[in-house]
N, C-alpha and C positions, 0 to 999 in steps of 0.2 A: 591397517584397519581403516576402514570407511571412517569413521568420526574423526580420526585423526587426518586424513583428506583432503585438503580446501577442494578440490575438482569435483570430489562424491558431492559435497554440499554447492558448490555452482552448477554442476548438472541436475541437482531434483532442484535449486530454483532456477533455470531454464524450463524444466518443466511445467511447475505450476505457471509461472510465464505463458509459454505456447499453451496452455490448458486456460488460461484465463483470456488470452486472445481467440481462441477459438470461440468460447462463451460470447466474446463480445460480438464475433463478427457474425455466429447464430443470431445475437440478438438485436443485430444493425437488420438483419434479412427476414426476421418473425419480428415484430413489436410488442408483442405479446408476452414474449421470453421473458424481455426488458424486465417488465412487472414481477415474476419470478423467479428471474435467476440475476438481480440486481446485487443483492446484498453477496451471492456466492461469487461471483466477477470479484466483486471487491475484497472477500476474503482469498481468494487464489491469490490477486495482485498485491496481497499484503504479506501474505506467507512468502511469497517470491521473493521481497523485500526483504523479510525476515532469513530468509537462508541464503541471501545472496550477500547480509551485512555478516551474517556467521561465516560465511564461506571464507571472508577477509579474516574474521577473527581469528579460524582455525590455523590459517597460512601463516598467520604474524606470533602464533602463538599467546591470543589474549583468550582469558578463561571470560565468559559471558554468561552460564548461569541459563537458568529460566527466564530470558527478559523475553519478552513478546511488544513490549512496546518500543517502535520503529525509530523514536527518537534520539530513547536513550541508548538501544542498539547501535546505532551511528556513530551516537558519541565512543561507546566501547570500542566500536572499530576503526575508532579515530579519524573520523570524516568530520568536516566543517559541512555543515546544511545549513541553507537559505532558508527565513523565515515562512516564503509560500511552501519548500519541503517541506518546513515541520509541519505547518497546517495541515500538508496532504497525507504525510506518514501519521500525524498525528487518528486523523479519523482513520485511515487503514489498522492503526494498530487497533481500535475498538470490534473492527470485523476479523479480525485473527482471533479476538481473547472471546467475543461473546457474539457480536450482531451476525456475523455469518453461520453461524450454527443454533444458537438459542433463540426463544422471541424476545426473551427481556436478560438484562444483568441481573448478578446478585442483589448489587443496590442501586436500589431507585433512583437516587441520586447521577449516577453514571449513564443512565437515560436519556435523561434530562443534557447532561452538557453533555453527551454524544449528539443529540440534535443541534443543539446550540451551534458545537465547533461545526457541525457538518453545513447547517443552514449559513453559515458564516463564509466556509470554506467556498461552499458550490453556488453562491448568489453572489452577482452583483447587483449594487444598488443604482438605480434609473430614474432619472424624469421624466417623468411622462406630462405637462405643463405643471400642474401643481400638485399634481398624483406621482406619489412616490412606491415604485414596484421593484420587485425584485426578480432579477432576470437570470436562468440556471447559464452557469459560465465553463461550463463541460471541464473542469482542471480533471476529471478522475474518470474522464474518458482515454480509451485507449491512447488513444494520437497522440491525448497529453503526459501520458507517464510512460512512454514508449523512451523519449527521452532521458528521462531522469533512472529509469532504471537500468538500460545501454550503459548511461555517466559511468555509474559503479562497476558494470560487468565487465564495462573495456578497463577500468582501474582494475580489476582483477586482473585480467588477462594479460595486461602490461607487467604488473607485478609476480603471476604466478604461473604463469605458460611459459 
């Protein structure tokens, strides 16, 4: 059966993968895109994430539930994440549960530090002489999570090819 699988769940997140790279490099070539299909890039690239942490869990045989948050999925599939990870899983997992599909969450509250973590994640802070700005640090651009999501797929394929 599919669900029982690890491969079935690494191939649909390959998928959403090349589906969210494709988005991106549409939207490197229109700028336009950018503005509208921002939040859906980063939902694709978070589901990816999301079935590509289950894919390990199905392999090794860990039960994982409904979790949708990137974090704690990690931890279920027994990966050690670096702190700049979890910042970046952390906002991916807000566009899997809500931001990539709805305009707002349930609660308002979740709004609010969704920007927070996000404005924290994707700015660095600069001198400008005594003017202090905040400058986008592209971490949840492709180039940059091309990386980190390869990490785990080639841990897959080490362990379950």
């Amino acid at each position: 059966m599919r669900i029982e699988t690890p491969a079935y769940w690494h191939n649909k997140s390959l998928d959403l993968f090349v589906s969210a790279r494709t988005l991106w490099v549409a939207m490197q070539y229109n700028k336009t895109l950018e503005v509208n299909c921002w939040s859906t890039y980063k939902m694709l690239m978070g589901m990816s994430f999301e079935l590509l942490f289950k894919a390990h869990c199905v392999g090794a045989g860990i039960s994982f539930g409904a979790i949708h948050d990137l974090v704690e999925l990690a931890k279920t599939a027994n990966f050690t994440t670096y702190k700049d990870e979890n910042g970046i899983l952390k906002v991916l997992s807000e566009y899997i549960i809500w931001d990539g599909r709805y305009p707002t969450p349930k609660k308002p509250q979740h709004l609010e530090n969704h920007w927070k973590n996000q404005s924290q994640l994707l700015n660095d802070k600069k001198q400008l002489g005594n003017l202090s700005v905040q400058v986008s640090n592209g971490k949840l651009d492709f180039e940059n999570l091309l990386p980190i999501w390869r990490k785990y797929s080639d841990l897959f394929m080490e362990k379950y090819n």
